[in-house]
C-alpha positions as CSV (number, residue, x, y, z in Angstrom):
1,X,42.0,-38.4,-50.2
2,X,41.1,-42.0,-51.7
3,X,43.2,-43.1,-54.8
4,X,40.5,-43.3,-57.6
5,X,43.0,-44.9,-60.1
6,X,41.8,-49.0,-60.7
7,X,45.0,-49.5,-61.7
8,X,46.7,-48.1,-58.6
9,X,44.2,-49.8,-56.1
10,X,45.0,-53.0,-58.0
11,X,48.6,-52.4,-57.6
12,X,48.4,-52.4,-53.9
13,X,45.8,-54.7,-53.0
14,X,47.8,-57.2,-55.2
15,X,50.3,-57.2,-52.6
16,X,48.2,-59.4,-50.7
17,X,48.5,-62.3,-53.2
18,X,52.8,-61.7,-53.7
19,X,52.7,-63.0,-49.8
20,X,51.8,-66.2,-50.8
21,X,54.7,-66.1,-53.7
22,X,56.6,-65.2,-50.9
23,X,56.1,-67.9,-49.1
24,X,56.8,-70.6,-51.8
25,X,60.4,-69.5,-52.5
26,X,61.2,-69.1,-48.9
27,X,60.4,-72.5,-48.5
28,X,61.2,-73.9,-51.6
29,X,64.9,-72.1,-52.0
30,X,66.0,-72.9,-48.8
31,X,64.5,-77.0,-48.4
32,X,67.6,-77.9,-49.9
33,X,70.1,-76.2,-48.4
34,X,72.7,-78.0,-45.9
35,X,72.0,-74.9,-43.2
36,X,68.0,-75.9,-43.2
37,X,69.2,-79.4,-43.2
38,X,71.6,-79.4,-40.3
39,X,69.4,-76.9,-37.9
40,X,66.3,-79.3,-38.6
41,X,68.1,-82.4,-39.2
42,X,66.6,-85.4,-38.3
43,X,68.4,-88.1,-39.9
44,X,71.4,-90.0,-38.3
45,X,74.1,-87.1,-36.5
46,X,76.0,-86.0,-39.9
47,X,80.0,-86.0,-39.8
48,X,80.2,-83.4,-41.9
49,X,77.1,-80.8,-43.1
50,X,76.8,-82.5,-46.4
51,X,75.3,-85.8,-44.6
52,X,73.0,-83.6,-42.9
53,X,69.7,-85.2,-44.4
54,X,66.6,-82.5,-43.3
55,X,63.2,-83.4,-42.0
56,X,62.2,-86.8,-42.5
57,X,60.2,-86.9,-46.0
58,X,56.4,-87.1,-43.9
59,X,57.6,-83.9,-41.7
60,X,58.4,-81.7,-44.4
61,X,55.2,-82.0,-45.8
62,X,54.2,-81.3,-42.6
63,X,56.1,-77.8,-42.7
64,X,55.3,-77.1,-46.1
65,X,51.6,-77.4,-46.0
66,X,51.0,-76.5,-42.7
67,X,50.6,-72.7,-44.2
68,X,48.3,-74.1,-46.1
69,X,46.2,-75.1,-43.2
70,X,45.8,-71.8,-41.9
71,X,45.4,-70.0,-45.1
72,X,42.4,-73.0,-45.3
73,X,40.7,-71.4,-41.7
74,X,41.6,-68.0,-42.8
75,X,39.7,-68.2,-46.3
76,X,36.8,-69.6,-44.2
77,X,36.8,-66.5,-41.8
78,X,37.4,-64.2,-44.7
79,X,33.8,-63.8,-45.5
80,X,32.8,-63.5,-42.2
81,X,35.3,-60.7,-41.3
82,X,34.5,-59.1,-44.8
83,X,31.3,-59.1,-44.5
84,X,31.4,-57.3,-41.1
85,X,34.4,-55.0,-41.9
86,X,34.3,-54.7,-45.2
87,X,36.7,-55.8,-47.8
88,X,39.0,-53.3,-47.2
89,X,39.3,-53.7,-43.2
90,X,39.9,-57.5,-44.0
91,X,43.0,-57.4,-46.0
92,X,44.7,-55.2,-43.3
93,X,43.7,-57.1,-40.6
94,X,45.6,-59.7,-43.3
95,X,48.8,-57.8,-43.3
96,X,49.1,-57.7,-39.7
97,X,48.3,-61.4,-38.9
98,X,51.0,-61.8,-41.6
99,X,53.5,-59.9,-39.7
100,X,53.1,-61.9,-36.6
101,X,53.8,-65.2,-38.4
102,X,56.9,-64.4,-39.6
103,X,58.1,-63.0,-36.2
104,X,57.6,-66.7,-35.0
105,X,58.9,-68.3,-38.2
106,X,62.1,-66.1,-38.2
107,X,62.2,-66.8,-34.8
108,X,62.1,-70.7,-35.4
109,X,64.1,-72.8,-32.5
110,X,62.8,-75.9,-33.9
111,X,59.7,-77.5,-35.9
112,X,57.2,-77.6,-34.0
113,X,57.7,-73.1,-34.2
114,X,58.2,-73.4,-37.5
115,X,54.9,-74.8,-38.6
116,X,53.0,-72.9,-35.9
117,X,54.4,-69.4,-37.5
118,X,53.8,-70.7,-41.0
119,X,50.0,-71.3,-39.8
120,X,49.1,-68.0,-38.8
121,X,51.0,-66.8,-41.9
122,X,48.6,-69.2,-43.6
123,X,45.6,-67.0,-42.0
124,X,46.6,-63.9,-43.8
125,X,47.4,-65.8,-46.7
126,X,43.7,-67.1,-46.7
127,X,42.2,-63.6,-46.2
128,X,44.0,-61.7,-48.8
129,X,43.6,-64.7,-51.4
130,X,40.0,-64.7,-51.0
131,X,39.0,-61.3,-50.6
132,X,41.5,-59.6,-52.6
133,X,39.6,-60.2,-55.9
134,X,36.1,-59.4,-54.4
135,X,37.5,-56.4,-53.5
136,X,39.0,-55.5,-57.0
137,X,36.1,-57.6,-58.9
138,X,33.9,-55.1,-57.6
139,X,35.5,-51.9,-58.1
140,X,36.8,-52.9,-61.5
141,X,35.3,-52.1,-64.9
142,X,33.9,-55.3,-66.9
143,X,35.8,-55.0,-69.5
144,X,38.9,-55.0,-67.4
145,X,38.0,-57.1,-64.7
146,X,39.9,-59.7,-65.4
147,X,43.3,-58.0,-66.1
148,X,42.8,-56.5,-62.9
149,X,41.9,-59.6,-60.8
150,X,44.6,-62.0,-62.6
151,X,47.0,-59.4,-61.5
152,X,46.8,-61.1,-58.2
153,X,48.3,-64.3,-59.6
154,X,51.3,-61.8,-61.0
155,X,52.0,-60.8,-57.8
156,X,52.2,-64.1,-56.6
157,X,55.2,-64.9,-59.3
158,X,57.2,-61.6,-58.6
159,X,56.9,-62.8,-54.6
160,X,58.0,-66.1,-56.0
161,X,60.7,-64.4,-58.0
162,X,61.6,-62.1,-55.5
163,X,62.0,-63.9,-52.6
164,X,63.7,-66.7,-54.3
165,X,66.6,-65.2,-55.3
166,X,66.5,-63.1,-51.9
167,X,67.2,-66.6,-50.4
168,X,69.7,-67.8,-52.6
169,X,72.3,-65.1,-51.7
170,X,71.8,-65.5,-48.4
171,X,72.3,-69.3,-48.8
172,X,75.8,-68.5,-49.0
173,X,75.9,-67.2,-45.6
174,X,77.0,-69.8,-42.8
175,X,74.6,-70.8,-40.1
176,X,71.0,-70.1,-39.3
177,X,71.0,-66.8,-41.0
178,X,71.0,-68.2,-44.4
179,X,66.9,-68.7,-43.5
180,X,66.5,-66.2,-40.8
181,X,67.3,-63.4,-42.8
182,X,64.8,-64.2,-46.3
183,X,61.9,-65.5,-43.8
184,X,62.4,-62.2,-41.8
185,X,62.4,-59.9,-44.8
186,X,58.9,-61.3,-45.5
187,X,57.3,-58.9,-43.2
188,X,58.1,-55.8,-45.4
189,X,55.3,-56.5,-48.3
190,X,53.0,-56.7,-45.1
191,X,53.9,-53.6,-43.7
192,X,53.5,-51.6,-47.1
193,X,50.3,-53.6,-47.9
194,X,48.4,-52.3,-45.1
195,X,50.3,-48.5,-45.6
196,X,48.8,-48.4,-49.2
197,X,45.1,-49.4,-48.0
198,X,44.7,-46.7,-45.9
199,X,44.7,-44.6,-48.8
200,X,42.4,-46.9,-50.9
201,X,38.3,-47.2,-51.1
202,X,36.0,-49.4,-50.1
203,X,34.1,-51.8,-52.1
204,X,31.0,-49.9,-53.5
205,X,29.0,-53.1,-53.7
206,X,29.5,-54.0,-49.8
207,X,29.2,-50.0,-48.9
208,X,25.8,-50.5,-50.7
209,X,25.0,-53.3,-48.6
210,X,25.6,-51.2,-45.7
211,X,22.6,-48.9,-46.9
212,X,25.8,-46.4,-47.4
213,X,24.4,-45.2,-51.0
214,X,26.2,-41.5,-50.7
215,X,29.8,-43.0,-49.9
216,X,28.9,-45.8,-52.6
217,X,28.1,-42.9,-55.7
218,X,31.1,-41.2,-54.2
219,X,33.6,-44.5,-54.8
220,X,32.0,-45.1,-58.0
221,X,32.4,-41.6,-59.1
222,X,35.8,-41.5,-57.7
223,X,36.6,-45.0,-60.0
224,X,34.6,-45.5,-62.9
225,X,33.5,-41.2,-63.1
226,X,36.7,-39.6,-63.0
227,X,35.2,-37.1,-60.7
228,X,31.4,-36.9,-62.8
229,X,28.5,-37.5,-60.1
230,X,26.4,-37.6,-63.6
231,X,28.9,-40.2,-65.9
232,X,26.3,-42.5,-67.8
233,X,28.4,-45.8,-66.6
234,X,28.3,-44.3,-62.7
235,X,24.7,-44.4,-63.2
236,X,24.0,-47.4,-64.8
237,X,26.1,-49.1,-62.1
238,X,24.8,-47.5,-59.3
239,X,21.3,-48.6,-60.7
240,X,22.2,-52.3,-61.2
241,X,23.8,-52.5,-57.7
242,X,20.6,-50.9,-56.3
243,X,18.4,-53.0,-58.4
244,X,20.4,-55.9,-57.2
245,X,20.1,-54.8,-53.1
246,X,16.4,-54.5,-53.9
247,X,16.5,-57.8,-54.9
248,X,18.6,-59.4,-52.0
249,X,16.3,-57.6,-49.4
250,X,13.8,-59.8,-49.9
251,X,15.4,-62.8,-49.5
252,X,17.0,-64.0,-46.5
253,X,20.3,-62.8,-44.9
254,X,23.1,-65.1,-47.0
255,X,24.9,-68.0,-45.0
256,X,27.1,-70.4,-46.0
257,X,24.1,-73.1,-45.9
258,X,22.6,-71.0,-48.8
259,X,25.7,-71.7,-51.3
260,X,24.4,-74.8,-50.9
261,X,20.4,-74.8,-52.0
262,X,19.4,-75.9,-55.4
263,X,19.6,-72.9,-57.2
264,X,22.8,-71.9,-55.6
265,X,24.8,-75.7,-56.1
266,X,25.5,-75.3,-59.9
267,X,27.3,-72.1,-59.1
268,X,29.0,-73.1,-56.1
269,X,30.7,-76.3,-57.8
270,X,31.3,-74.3,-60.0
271,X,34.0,-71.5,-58.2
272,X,35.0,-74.6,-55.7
273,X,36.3,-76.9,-58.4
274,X,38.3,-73.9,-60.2
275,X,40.3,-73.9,-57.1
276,X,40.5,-77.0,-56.9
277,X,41.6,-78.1,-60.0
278,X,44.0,-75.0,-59.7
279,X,45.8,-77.2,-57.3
280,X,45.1,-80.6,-59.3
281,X,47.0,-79.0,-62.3
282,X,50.1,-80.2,-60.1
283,X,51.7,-76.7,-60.3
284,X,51.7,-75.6,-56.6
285,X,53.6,-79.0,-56.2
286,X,56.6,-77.9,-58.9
287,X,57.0,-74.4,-57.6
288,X,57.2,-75.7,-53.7
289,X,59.4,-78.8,-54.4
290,X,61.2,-78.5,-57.8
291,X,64.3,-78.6,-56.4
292,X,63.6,-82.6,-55.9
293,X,62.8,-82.7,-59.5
294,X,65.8,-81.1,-60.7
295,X,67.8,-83.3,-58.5
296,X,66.9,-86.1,-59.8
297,X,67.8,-84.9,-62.9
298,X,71.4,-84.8,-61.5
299,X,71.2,-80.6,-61.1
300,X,73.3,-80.1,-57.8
301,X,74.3,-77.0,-55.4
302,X,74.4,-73.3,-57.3
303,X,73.1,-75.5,-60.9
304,X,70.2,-77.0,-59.3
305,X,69.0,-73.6,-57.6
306,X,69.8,-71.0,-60.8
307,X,68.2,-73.8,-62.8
308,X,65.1,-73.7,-60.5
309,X,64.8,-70.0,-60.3
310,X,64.3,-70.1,-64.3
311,X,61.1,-71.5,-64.0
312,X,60.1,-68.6,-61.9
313,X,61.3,-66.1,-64.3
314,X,58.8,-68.1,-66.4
315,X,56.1,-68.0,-64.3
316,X,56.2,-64.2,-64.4
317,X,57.3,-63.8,-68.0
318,X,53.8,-65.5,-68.7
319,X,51.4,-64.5,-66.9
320,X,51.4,-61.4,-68.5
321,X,49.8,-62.3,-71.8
322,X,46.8,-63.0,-69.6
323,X,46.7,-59.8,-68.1
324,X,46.7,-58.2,-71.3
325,X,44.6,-60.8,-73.1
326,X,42.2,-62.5,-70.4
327,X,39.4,-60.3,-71.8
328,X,39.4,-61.0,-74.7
329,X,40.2,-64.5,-74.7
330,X,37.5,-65.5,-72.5
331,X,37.5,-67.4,-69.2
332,X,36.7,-71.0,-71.1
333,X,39.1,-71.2,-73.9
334,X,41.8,-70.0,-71.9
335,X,40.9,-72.8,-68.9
336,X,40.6,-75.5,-71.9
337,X,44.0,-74.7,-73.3
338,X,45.6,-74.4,-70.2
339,X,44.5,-78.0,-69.4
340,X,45.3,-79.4,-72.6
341,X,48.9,-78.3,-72.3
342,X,49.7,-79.1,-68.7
343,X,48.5,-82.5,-69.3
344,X,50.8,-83.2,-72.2
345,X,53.7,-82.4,-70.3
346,X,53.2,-83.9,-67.2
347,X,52.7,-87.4,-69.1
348,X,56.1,-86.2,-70.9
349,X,57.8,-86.1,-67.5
350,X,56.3,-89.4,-66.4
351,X,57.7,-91.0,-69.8
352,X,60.7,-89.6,-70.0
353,X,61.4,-91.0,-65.9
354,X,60.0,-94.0,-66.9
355,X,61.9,-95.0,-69.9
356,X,65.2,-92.9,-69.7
357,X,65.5,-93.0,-65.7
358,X,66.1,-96.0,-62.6
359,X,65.8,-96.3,-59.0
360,X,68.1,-94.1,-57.3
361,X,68.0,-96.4,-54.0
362,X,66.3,-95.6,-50.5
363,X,68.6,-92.8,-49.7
364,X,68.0,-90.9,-53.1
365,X,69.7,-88.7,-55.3
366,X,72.5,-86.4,-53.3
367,X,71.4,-87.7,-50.0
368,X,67.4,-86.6,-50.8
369,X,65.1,-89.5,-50.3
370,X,62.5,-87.3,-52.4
371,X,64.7,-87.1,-55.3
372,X,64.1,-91.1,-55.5
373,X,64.2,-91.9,-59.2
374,X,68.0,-90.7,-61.4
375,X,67.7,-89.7,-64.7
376,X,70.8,-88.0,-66.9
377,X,71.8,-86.9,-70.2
378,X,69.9,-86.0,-72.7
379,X,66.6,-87.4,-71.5
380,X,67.2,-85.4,-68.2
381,X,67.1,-82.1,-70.3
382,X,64.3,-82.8,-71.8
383,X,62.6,-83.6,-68.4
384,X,63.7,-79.8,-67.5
385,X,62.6,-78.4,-71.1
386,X,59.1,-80.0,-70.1
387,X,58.6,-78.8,-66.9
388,X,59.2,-75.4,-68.3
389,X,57.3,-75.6,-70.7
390,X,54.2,-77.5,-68.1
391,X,54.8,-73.6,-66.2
392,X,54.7,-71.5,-69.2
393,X,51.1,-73.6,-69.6
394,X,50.6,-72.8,-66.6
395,X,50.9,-69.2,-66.1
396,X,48.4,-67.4,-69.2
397,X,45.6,-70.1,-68.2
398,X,44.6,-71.8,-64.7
399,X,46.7,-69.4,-62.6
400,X,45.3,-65.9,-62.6
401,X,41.9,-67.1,-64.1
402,X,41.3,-69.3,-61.2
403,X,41.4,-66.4,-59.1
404,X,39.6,-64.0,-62.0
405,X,36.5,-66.5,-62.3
406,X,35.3,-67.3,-58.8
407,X,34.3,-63.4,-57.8
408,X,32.3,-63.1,-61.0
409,X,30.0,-66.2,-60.3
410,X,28.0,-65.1,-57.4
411,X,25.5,-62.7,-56.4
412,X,26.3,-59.8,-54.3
413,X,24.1,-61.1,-50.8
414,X,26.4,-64.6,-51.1
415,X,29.8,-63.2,-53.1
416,X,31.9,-62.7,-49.6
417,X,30.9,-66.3,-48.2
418,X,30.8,-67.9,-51.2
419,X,34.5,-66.5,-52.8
420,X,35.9,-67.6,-49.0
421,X,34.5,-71.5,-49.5
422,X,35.9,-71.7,-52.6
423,X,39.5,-70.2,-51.8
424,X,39.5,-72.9,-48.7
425,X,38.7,-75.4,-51.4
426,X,42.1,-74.0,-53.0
427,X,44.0,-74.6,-49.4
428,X,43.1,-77.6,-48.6
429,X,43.8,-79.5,-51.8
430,X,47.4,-77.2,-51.3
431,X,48.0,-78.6,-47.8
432,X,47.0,-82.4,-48.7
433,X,49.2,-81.9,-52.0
434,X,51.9,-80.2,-50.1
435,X,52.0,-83.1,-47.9
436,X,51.7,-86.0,-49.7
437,X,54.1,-85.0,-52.6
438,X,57.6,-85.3,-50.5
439,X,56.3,-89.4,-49.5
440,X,54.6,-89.5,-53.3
441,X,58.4,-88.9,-54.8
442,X,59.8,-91.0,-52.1
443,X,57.1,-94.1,-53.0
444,X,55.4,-94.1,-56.0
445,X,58.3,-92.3,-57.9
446,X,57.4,-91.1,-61.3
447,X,54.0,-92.6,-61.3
448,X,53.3,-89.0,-59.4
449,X,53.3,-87.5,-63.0
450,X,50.5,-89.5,-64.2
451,X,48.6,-88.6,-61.5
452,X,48.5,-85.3,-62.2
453,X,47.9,-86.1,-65.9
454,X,45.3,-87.6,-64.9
455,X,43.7,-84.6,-63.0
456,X,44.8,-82.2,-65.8
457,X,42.9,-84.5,-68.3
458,X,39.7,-84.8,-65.9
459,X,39.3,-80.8,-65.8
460,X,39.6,-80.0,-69.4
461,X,35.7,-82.2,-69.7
462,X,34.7,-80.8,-66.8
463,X,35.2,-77.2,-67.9
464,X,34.1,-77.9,-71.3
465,X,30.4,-79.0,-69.7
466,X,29.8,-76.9,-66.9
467,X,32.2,-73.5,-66.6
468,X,30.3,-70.6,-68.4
469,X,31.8,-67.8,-70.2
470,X,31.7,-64.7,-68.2
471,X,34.5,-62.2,-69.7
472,X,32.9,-58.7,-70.6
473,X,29.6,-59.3,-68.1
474,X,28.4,-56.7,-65.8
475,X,28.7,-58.9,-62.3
476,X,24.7,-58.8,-61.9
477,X,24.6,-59.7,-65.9
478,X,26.4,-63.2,-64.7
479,X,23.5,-63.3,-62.4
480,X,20.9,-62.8,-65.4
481,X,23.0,-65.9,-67.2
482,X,22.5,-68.1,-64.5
483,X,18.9,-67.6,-63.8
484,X,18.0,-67.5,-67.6
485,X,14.5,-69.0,-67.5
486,X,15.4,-70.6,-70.9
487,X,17.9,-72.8,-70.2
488,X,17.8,-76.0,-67.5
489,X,16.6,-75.4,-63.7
490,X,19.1,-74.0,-62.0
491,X,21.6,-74.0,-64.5
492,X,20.1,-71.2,-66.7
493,X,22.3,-70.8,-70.1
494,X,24.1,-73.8,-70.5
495,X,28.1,-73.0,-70.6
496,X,29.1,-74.2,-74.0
497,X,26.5,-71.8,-75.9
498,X,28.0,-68.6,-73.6
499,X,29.8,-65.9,-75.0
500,X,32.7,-63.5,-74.3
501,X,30.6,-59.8,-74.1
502,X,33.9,-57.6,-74.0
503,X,33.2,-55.5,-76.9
504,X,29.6,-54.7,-75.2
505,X,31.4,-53.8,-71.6
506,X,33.2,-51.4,-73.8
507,X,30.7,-50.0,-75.2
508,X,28.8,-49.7,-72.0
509,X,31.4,-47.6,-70.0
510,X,31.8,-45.0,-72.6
511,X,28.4,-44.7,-73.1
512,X,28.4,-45.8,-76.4
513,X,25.6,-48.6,-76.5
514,X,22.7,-48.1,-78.5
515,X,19.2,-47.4,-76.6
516,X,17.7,-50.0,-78.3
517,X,20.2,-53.2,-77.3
518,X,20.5,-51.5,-74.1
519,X,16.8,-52.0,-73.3
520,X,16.9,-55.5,-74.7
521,X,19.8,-56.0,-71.7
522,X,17.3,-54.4,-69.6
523,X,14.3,-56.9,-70.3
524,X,16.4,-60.2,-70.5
525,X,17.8,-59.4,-66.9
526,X,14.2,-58.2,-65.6
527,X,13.2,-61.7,-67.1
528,X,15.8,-63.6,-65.7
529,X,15.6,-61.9,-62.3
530,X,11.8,-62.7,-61.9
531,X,12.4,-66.1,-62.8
532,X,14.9,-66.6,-60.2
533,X,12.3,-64.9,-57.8
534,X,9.9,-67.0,-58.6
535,X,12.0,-70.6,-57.9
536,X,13.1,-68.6,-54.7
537,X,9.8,-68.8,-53.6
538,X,9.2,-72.2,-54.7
539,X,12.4,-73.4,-52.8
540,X,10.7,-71.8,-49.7
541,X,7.5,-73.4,-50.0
């Protein structure tokens, strides 16, 4: 029997995103240990394990991002496997890939094993972030859509959280277990990831695309009926999703070349750059290498790695507002925001090194070229008072809602492909940023914090112009928005005169929404839909 609870399936599909979080701390709790350092060394032979000096600065970015690399393939063949399999089938397929990866990572005799298990645990990583939230975008409710979906960054803070302190005991142990033993344990989320699918549905809107229209009423009445075949909000969904099919039939089969036409470009910008600047925001870079940041600030041995783990405690304490809130805050106000903060304190950091700090010389802080710049006392608290405060920015805003937003901009034909280049736009800013911060620290020193100032201050216009509201919308009511015949070719409604339509989604599943407004819904998205028809066909000709 399928779980019909949203919340449930949430719960266990979210697993997929705490791999990543995983992965972080296992790298990032464990760079700077002496163990990692001797086994991987490859700085002058050490005469005592406190000389030992790691991977030279350009390698370890190497390691670090090289999961990022294959979760940048696997997001690519997410939406074809998805689209095949179905959503479902794709995240275990995920789980298991996962497994194998950290077979050969725990298994690591030297580099060159270490960054080909962290690839293929960069494949399921890829997957699972891309289609995890089209999965749970389209089985979830509107008007909790994106509680549900952001979930999946939550996950990603507990794996952070979890893991980190996982590898911080066994940092006390002698030898090679010290990594062996954390990068081994990753394969238990895996393991209960794919269990807890088995017992989960399918996506209703890819069943539907399968011309499976019983099993589709049967998840939706499982879901959103509460066991009622007849619920008003069962029907009204299954009519929009056949309306929407209807639609789709008569257009060409989706490929990725479509995301890419002129009515299609606005939108797929769009979901690209949210990951994108998700990366940009500089926060991906903190979690996998703060320890370099709190070394310069003169934190060393069980300080520097307590001190680091607060941060994570952050990063889960705050996400949670945005659960609770996302939907009601909007998508836009919450991205703004989120920008706005971040890049106050990441020029903080930069002024802070800048004026309080000096040139730690070529061999670093503690023997870490990274940690290349020294700053201490007062100043260097208030370097770690900002970076907490850059995470707890961080974590209501850009990180679950850049995973909430991209499902809820495309139509159903284009929503596998399209989610899966946007996610690989996510990975491949993460590998180039995960390699190019360790020589960044190393060479441009604290200039790297104005960089990502910079970026922070670059996305804030750029969402204010072109991201569109889309909390509370019906997924094929976004389509309506984009297609509105009253606003500019193939931009329809232009973003800053969108609305949050929360209280209307409520409404809606409850049955609760007058006739009258309910037929005005009916005739703008008739309107919208035979306008988009019509510039279909003039694309064609």
């Amino acid at each position: 029997m399928a779980i019909g609870n949203i919340y449930a399936i949430a719960a266990i599909s979210i697993v997929g995103g705490g791999l990543f979080g995983f992965d972080i701390s296992s790298m990032s709790a464990i760079i700077g240990t002496w163990q990692y350092k001797c086994y991987f060394n490859q700085g002058p032979t050490p005469a005592t394990h406190k000389d030992c000096t790691g991977p030279r600065s350009s390698v370890q970015g190497g390691i670090t991002a090289s999961m990022a690399g294959g979760s940048w393939v696997g997001a690519l063949l997410s939406g074809f496997i998805s689209d095949i399999l179905g959503r479902k089938k794709a995240i275990m397929i995920g789980s298991i890939i996962w497994c194998i990866g950290s077979i050969i990572v725990c298994a690591s005799q030297n580099i060159g094993m270490l960054v080909a298990g962290r690839f293929i645990n960069g494949l399921c990583v890829g997957i699972c972030s891309a289609q995890v939230p089209v999965y749970i975008s389209e089985l979830a409710p509107p008007s909790k859509r994106g509680r549900l979906v952001g979930a999946q960054q939550w996950a990603i803070t507990w794996g952070i959280l979890i893991m980190f302190y996982i590898s911080y005991g066994t940092s006390f142990l002698n030898g090679t277990a010290a990594f062996r033993i954390p990068w081994g344990l990753q394969m238990i989320p895996a393991m209960l990831l794919f269990l807890g699918m088995c017992f989960l549905p399918e996506s209703p809107r890819w069943l539907a695309r399968q011309d499976r229209w019983e099993d589709c009423h049967a998840v939706l009445t499982l879901v959103h009926g509460k066991g009622d075949p007849n619920s008003p909000f069962v029907a009204r969904e299954l009519q929009d999703i056949k309306d929407m099919c209807e639609f789709e039939r008569n257009n060409a089969d989706a490929t990725f070349l479509e995301l890419f036409k002129p009515n299609m470009i606005n939108r797929t910008h769009i979901g690209v750059f949210t990951q994108i600047w998700s990366q940009l925001t500089g926060m991906n870079v903190m979690m996998y290498y703060i320890t370099y940041v709190f070394t310069m600030a003169g934190l060393t041995s069980n300080n520097l790695l307590v001190s680091s783990s607060i941060q994570y405690v952050i990063n889960v304490v705050m996400t949670v507002p945005a659960l609770l809130y996302v939907d009601r805050w909007g998508r836009r106000p919450t991205l703004l925001l989120g920008a706005l903060g971040m890049m106050i304190f990441m020029f903080a950091n930069a002024g802070l090194l800048k004026s309080y700090g000096h040139y730690a010389g070529p061999t670093g802080v503690d023997n870490t070229p990274e940690a290349s710049w020294s700053i201490s006392g007062p100043p260097s608290k208030a370097l770690i008072a900002c970076t907490y405060l850059f995470v707890a920015c961080y974590a209501p805003s850009w990180g679950p809602v850049s995973w909430v937003y991209p499902p809820e901009l495309y139509p159903l034909r284009v929503r596998g492909k399209a989610v899966a280049l946007s996610t690989s736009a996510n990975w491949i800013f993460n590998f180039a940023l995960g390699y190019f911060v360790p020589p960044a620290f190393e060479n441009i020193k604290w200039e790297t914090y104005i960089v990502f100032g910079v970026f922070n201050a670059a996305m804030f216009v750029h969402v204010f112009f072109a991201f569109p509201e889309t909390a509370g919308k019906r997924l094929e009511e976004v389509e309506s928005m984009f297609t509105d015949p009253l606003g500019p070719k193939y931009i329809g409604t232009l973003p800053w005169k969108t609305h949050i339509a929360t209280k209307n989604a409520l409404l809606l599943e409850h049955g609760e929404v007058d006739p009258e407004k309910l037929a005005q819904f009916d005739h703008q998205e008739e309107a919208s839909r035979s306008a988009s028809e019509t510039r279909e066909e003039t694309v064609k000709a």
